[in-house]
N, C-alpha and C positions, 0 to 999 in steps of 0.2 A: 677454793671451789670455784667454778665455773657454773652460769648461767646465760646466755650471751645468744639475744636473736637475731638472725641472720638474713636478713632481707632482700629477695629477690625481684630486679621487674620482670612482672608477667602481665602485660598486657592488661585487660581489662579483668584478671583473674588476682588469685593469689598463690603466692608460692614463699616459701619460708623452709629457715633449716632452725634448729632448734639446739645448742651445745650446751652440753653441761657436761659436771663430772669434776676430772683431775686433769692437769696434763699427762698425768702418766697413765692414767686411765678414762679416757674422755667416752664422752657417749653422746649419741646426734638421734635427736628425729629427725623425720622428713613429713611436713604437713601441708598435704596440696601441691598441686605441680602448675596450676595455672591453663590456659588451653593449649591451642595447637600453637606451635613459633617460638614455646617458651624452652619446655625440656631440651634441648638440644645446645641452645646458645647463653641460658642461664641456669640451670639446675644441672645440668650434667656437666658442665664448662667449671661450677662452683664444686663437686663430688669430686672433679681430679685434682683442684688446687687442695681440699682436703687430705688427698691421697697422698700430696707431694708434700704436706706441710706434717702430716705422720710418719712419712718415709715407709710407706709402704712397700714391700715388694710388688712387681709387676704380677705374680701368681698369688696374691694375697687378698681376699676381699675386705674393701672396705664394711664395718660393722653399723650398721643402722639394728639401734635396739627397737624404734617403732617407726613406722610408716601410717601415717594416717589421712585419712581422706574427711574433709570435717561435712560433706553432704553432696549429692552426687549433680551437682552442678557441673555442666562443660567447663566452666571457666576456673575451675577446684580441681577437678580429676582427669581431665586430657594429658596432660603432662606426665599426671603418674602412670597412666595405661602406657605411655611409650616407652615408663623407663621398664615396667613389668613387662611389655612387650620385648625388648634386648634383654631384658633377665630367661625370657620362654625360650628366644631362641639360643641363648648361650648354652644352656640347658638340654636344648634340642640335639644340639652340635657337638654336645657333650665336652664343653669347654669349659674350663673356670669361672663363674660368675661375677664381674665385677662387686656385687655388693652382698652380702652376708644381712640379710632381712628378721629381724629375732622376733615381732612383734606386727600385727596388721590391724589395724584399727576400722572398721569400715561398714557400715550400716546399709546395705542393699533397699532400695523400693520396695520388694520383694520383704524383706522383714519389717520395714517399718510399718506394712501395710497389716499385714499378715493376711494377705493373700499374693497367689502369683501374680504380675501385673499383665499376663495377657489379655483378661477379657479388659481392661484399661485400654490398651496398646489396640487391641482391636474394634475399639468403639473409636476409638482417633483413626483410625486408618477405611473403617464404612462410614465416617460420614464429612473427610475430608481427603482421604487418600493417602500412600507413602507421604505426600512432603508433608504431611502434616507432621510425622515424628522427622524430619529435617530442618524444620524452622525454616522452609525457604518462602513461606508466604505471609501474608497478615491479611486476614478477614474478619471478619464482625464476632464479636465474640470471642476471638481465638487470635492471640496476639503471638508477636514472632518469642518474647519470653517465655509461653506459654510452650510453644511448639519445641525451644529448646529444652525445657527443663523434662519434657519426654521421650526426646530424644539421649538424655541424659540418662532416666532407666535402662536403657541398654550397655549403656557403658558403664551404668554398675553392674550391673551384671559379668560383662565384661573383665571388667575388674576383681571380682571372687572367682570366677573360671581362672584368671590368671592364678590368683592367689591357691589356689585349690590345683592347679601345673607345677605350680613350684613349689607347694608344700609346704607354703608356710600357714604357724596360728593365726586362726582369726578372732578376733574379739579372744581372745583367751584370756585375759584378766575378768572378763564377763561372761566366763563358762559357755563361748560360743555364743553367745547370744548379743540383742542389742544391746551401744553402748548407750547408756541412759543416767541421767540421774535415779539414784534409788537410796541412797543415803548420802549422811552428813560424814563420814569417815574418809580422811583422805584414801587415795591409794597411793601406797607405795611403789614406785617404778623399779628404781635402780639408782644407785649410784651419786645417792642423794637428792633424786629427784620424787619429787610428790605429784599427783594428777587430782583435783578435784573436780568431778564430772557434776557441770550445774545446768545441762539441756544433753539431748532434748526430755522435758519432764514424761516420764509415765501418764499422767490423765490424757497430757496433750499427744500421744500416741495410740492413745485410745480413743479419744474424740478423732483424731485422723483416719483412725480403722474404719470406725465408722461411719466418716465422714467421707470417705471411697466407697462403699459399699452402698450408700444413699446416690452417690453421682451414680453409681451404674446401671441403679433401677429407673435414673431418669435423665439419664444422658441421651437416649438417643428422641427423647421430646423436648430436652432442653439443650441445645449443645452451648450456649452460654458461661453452664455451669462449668463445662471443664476449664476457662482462663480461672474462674474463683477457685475453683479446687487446689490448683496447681500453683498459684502466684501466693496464696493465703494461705496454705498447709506446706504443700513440700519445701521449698524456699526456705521457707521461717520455720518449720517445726523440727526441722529434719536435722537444723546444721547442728554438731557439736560445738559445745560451751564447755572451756577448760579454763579452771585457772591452776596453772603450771606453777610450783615452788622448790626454791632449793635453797635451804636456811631461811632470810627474812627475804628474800628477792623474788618479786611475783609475775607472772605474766598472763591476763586475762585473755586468753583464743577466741574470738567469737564467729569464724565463718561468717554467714549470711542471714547470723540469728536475726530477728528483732527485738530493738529495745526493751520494751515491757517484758518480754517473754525472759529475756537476759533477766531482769532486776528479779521476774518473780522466779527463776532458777537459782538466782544467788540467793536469795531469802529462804526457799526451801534448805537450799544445804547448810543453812546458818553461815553466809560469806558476811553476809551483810549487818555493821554495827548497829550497836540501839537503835539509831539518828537515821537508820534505813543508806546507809553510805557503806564504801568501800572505796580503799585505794592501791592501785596495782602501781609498780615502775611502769609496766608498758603495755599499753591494751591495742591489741587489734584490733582499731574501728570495725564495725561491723559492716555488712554486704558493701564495699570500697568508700564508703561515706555515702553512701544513698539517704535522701533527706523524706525516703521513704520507710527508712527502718530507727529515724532517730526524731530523738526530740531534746530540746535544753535542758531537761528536766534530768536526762539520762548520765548529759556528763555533769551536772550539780551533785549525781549522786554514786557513779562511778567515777572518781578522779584517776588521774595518773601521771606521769611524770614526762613521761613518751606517748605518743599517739600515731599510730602508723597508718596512714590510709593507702592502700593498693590500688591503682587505679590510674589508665591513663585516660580519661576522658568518655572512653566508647561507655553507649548507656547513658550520660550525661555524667558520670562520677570518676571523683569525688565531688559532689553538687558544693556550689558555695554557700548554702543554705545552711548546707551541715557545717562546715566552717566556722558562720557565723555565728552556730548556736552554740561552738568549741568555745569561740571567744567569748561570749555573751556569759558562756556558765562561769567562764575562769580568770577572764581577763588580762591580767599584766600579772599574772601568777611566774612560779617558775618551772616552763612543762617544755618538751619540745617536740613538734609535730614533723613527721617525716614522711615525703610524698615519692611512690614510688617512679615517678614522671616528671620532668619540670611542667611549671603553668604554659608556658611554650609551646607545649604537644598536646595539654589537658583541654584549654581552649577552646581548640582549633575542633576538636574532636567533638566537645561539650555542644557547639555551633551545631554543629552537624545532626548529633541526637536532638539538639532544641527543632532544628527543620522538621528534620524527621516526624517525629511526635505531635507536630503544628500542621502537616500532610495527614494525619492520620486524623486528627482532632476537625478536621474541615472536611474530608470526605463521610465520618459519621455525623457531622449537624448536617448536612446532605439531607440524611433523611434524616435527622431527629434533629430538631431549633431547640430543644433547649439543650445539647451539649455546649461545653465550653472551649473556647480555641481560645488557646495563648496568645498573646500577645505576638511582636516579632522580635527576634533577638537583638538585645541591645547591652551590647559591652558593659559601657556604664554600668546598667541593673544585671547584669545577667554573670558576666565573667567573673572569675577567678582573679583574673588579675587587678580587677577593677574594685576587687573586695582589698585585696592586698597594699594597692598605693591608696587606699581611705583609711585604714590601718596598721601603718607601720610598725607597733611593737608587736602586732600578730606577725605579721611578715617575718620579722629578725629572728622568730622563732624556727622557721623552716629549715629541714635540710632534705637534700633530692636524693635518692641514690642513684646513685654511677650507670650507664652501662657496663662498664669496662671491668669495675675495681666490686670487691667483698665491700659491703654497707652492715655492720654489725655494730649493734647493740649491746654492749658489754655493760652486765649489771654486778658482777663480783673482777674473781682476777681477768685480765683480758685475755680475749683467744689469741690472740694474735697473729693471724691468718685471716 
C-alpha cells in the first residue's frame, strides 16, 4: 500500500498532492494549488511527470479521485481556479480533458455563512471602494490580509461556478453540503484510504453565521469590525482539518486552521488519547508556521515524525518563533522538519514583512501613543538563520524541497516518481 505526500513550493501558499492506493491501482488528491506563479511551473509541471510515470496515453486523463480546497484563501485556491480554468476551456473546445476529477471538496463563503456574501462584499466596497476587495491598500482598521481574504470570496465562488461547468460532485460524500465535523466515524474514501474530518466544528459555524450577520448591522458605524471579522473567523474557522489514513500511516491537513481550534476538533472526533495527545507521521503545520496560529503547547500535544511548513518568507512565515516552539516541545527527538524554501529566500523576505509591519505599526502610534512599534530587524534576534546556527541539532533536521525534482514523503511502499 501507498501513502506518500507530495510536496510542492507555492510561494507564500500551499500546494500538495496526496498518493495512495497500489501501484497497480493508485489514486492522488490534489489539495490547494497555492497562488498565482505556482500552477503552471509546479502543480501542473508535477500532473505530467505523474502522467509519464503511469504511462498514460496522450487521450487518456489523468484520474484525481478528490480535489480539495482546504478554505478560500488566495494563497490555497489561485492555483486550483487555473487548473479548473483549462479544465473549462478544454471542455469548451470540446477537447479531451487532461484530468478526470471524481470528487470536489469545497466550502463556499456563501455556505459557510449561510447567507449570500453580497451585502458583505457591498458594505466593503460603500465604505472603501473596489480596492477594497483587491487588497491593494492598508488603512486603519482594514488591513491588506483583511482586503485579501475578501477578495478571496469571489474566487470561491469562482471556484463552484467552475465546478458546476464541469460537472463535477460537490461535497458529495456530505450530501452536498458543508464539509464539517459532525462525527467521530472515519469516512471511507477509496482505495484504502480513510478521511477524518476534525474542523471546521458545527458550533464554530454557527457562531460565524452569526457572527456575520452582527458585523452587518454595524458595519457601516464600525468599519473596524470587518479586519476582526475576517482575520478571526474566515481564516481560522473556515479551513479544513483532516487527518488522512491508510492502515496505521497518518497525515494530519490543517490549512490555515488555528491551534486550539485543531486540538478541540481532534477532541470532538475522539483523535485525541487519554493524555489529550496525538501522533501523526506527518502534519501540515498550520497557516505556513505563522506564530499567530501556534503555540508550544500544540506540538507537546500533536506530535509527528515530519513537519512540513510551506512557506517562503512573504507574510513573515514560516516565523522562527514557530520553530523555536517545534524545538522547545520535542527537542533532540527523532522527527524531521521540511521547508518548502531554503532560509536563503525565507530571510530575506521575512525582513521585508518585519519593515513592512514596523511602517504600519509607526504610522498608527501617529495618532494613538499607545500602540506598540517593533523593534528594528535584527538577524541575530529576528532570522531564521540565526535560530539555526544557535541550534544545530535542530538545523541537521531540515530538508528544503527542490525546485526542479518531486520532494515526497513516502510513509508505506514508495512512489517512486
Amino acid at each position: 500500500m501507498i501513502l506518500s505526500l507530495d510536496v510542492r513550493r507555492a510561494r507564500k501558499g500551499d500546494c500538495l498532492l496526496l498518493h495512495y492506493g497500489t501501484k497497480q491501482d493508485p489514486g492522488l488528491a490534489l489539495i490547494d494549488g497555492g497562488p498565482s506563479d505556482v500552477y503552471k511551473p509546479f502543480l501542473k509541471t508535477r500532473l505530467a511527470e505523474v502522467r509519464k510515470a503511469r504511462k498514460l496515453a496522450n487521450d487518456k486523463p489523468l484520474e484525481v479521485d478528490l480535489l480539495m480546497v482546504s478554505h478560500i484563501d488566495d494563497d490555497h485556491i489561485k492555483g486550483i481556479l487555473d487548473l479548473t480554468k483549462e479544465l473549462v476551456t478544454e471542455t469548451d473546445a470540446h477537447r479531451p480533458p487532461p484530468l478526470k476529477i471524481r470528487n470536489v471538496w469545497h466550502n463556499t463563503f456563501d455556505d459557510v455563512i449561510g447567507n449570500d456574501p453580497k451585502e458583505l462584499l457591498s458594505s466593503v466596497t460603500a465604505s472603501y471602494g473596489a480596492a477594497g476587495l483587491a487588497g491593494e491598500f492598508d488603512t486603519e482598521g482594514f488591513d491588506a490580509h483583511t482586503a485579501f481574504v475578501l477578495a478571496s470570496v469571489d474566487q470561491g465562488r469562482q471556484l463552484r461556478d467552475d465546478v458546476k461547468k464541469l460537472k463535477l460532485p460537490l461535497n458529495r460524500q456530505f450530501a452536498g453540503k458543508l464539509v464539517m465535523a459532525e462525527g467521530r466515524t472515519p469516512l471511507a474514501f477509496n482505495k484504502g484510504l480513510q478521511f477524518t474530518v476534525a474542523g471546521p466544528l458545527k458550533p464554530e459555524i454557527v457562531a460565524l453565521q452569526k457572527e456575520h450577520d452582527a458585523f452587518l448591522k454595524k458595519a457601516k458605524k464600525d468599519r473596524p469590525a470587518l479586519a476582526s471579522f475576517t482575520d478571526t473567523s474566515v481564516a481560522n474557522l473556515s479551513s479544513l482539518v483532516l487527518l488522512a489514513k491508510v492502515g496505521n500511516a497518518t497525515i494530519l491537513l490543517t490549512g490555515d486552521a488555528r491551534g486550539d481550534k485543531i486540538l478541540k476538533g481532534l477532541e470532538t472526533v475522539n483523535l485525541l488519547d487519554a493524555a489529550g495527545k496525538l501522533h501523526v507521521n506527518i502534519l501540515k503545520v498550520p497557516h505556513h508556521g505563522s506564530d499567530r496560529n501556534m503555540e508550544t503547547g500544540f506540538f507537546e500535544k500533536v506530535t509527528a515524525d515530519h513537519y512540513v511548513f510551506s512557506g517562503n518568507g512573504e507574510h513573515g512565515n514560516p516565523e522562527r518563533e514557530t520553530l523555536n516552539m517545534l524545538f522547545k516541545a520535542r527537542g533532540n527527538a527523532n522527527y524531521t522538519v521540511h521547508l518548502t524554501y531554503p532560509v536563503a529566500e525565507i530571510d530575506p523576505a521575512r525582513k521585508v514583512d518585519w519593515e513592512k509591519e514596523q511602517a504600519k505599526e509607526k504610522g498608527r502610534k501617529a495618532k494613538n501613543s499607545n500602540v506598540h512599534v517593533r523593534a528594528n530587524w535584527s538577524a541575530p534576534k529576528n532570522s531564521v538563520a540565526a535560530f539555526l546556527a544557535a541550534t544545530p541539532a535542530f538545523a541537521a533536521k531540515l530538508k528544503i524541497v527542490p525546485p526542479d525534482k518531486p520532494h515526497v514523503i513516502d510513509l508505506l511502499d514508495p512512489l517512486g516518481y
